[in-house]
C-alpha positions in Angstrom: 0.0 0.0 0.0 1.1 3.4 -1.1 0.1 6.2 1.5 0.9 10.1 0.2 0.3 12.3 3.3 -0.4 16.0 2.4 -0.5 18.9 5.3 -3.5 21.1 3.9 -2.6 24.2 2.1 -1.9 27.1 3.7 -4.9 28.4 5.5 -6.3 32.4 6.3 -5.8 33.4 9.5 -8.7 32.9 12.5 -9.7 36.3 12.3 -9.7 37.0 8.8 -12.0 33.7 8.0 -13.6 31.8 11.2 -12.9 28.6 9.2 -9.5 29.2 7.9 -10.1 28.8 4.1 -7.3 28.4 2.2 -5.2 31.3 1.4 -4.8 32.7 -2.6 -1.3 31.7 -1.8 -2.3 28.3 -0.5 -4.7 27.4 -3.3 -1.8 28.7 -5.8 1.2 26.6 -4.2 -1.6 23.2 -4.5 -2.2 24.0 -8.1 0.9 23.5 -9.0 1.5 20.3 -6.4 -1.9 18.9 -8.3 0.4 19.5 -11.6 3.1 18.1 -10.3 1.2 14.5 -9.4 -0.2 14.4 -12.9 3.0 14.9 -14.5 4.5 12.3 -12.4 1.2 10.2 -13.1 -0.1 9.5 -9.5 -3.4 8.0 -9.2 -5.4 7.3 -6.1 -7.7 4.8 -5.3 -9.0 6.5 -2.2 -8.2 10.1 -0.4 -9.3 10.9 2.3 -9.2 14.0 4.2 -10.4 16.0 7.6 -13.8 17.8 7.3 -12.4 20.9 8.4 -12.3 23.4 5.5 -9.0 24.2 4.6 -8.5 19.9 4.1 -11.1 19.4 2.4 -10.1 22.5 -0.3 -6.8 20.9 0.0 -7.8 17.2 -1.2 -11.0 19.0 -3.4 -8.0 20.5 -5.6 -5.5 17.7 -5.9 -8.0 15.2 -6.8 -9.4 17.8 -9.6 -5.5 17.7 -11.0 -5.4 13.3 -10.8 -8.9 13.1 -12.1 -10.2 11.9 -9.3 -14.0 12.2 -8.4 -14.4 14.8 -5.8 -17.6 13.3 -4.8 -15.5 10.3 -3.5 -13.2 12.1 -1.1 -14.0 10.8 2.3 -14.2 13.1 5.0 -12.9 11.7 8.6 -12.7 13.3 12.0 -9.8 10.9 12.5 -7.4 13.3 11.4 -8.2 16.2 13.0 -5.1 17.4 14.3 -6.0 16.4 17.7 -6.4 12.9 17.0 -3.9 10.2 18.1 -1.6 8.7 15.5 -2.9 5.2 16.3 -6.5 5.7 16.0 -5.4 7.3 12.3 -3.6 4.3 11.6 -6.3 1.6 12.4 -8.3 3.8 10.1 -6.1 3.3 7.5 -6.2 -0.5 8.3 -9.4 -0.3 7.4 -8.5 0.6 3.5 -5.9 -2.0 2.6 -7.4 -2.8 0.0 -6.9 0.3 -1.7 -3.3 0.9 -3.5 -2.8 4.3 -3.6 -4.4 6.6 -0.6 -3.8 10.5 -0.6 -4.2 11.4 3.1 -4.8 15.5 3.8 -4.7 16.4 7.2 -2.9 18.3 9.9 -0.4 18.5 12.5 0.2 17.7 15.0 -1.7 14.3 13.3 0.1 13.9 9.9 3.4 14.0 12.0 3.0 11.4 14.6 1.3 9.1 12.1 4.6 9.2 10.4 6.5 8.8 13.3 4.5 5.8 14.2 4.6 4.3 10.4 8.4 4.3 10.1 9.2 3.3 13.8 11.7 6.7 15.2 9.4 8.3 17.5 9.4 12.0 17.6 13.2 11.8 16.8 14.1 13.2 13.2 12.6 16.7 13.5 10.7 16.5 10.7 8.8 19.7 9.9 5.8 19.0 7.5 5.4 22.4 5.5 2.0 23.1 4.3 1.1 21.5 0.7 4.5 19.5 1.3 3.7 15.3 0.4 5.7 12.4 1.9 5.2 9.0 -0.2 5.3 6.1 2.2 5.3 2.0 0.7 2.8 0.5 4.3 2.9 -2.8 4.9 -0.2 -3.6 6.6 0.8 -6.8 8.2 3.5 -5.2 10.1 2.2 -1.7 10.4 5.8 -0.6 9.0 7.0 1.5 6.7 9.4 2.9 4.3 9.5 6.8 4.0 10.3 6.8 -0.2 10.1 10.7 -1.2 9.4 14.0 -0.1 7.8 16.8 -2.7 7.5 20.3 -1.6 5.7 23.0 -3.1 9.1 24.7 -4.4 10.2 21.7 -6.1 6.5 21.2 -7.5 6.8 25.1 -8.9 10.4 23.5 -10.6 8.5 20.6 -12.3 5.9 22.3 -13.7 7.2 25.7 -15.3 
């Protein structure tokens, strides 16, 4: 299984937008990540995303860029950003069937579930940008996995002008 994990675009602030839309900036730098996965010809069999608003603009716009139905995204309080990394991951154990799951979330969420996938604990000090993707091969039967790339929005901006 092939698990992308996605922080959500950058977001407005509280007090200009109560929900914390996505930024011009935010929805500009996931443009060009969408454009990035199509040129590198990802496809996902599932994503799935928080229901606060800035995620769900976040996975709304990448699956518009893979083709992928936006009626189909599924919408999880699981990872809300104050959610446990394990109850996220026997979520995701849940989906094994699928190949290819784009996962849009938060921190401090997306962070521990990657901490718990590749076995370090809070020890590497990695700093999950917003719009930044991590591509992880899971093994479900051991709950393991191998981080395999990290694409940030600058290096998305490189690919695709």
């Amino acid at each position: 299984m092939k698990l992308y994990l996605v922080r959500h675009g950058k977001a407005l602030s509280a007090e200009e937008d109560s929900e914390k839309s996505l930024s011009f900036e935010g929805e500009a730098n996931l443009y060009f990540v969408g454009r990035a996965y199509r040129k590198m010809q990802l496809k996902f069999n599932l994503i799935v995303t928080s229901p606060k608003k800035r995620t769900l603009q976040t996975a709304e716009i990448l699956a518009e860029k893979v083709l992928y139905d936006t009626n189909s995204i599924v919408q999880t309080e699981l990872l809300t950003a104050d959610k446990d990394a394990k109850s996220t991951l026997d979520f995701l154990l849940k989906h094994t069937d699928k190949e290819h799951v784009l996962v849009v979330g938060h921190l401090p969420n997306l962070q521990e579930l990657i901490f718990e996938l590749v076995g370090m604990g809070n020890v590497i000090g990695l700093n999950l940008d917003n719009g930044q993707t991590i591509a992880m091969t899971f093994d479900p039967l051991t709950k393991e996995a191998n981080l395999d790339w990290i694409l940030t929005t600058s290096l998305c901006k490189l690919m695709v002008t």
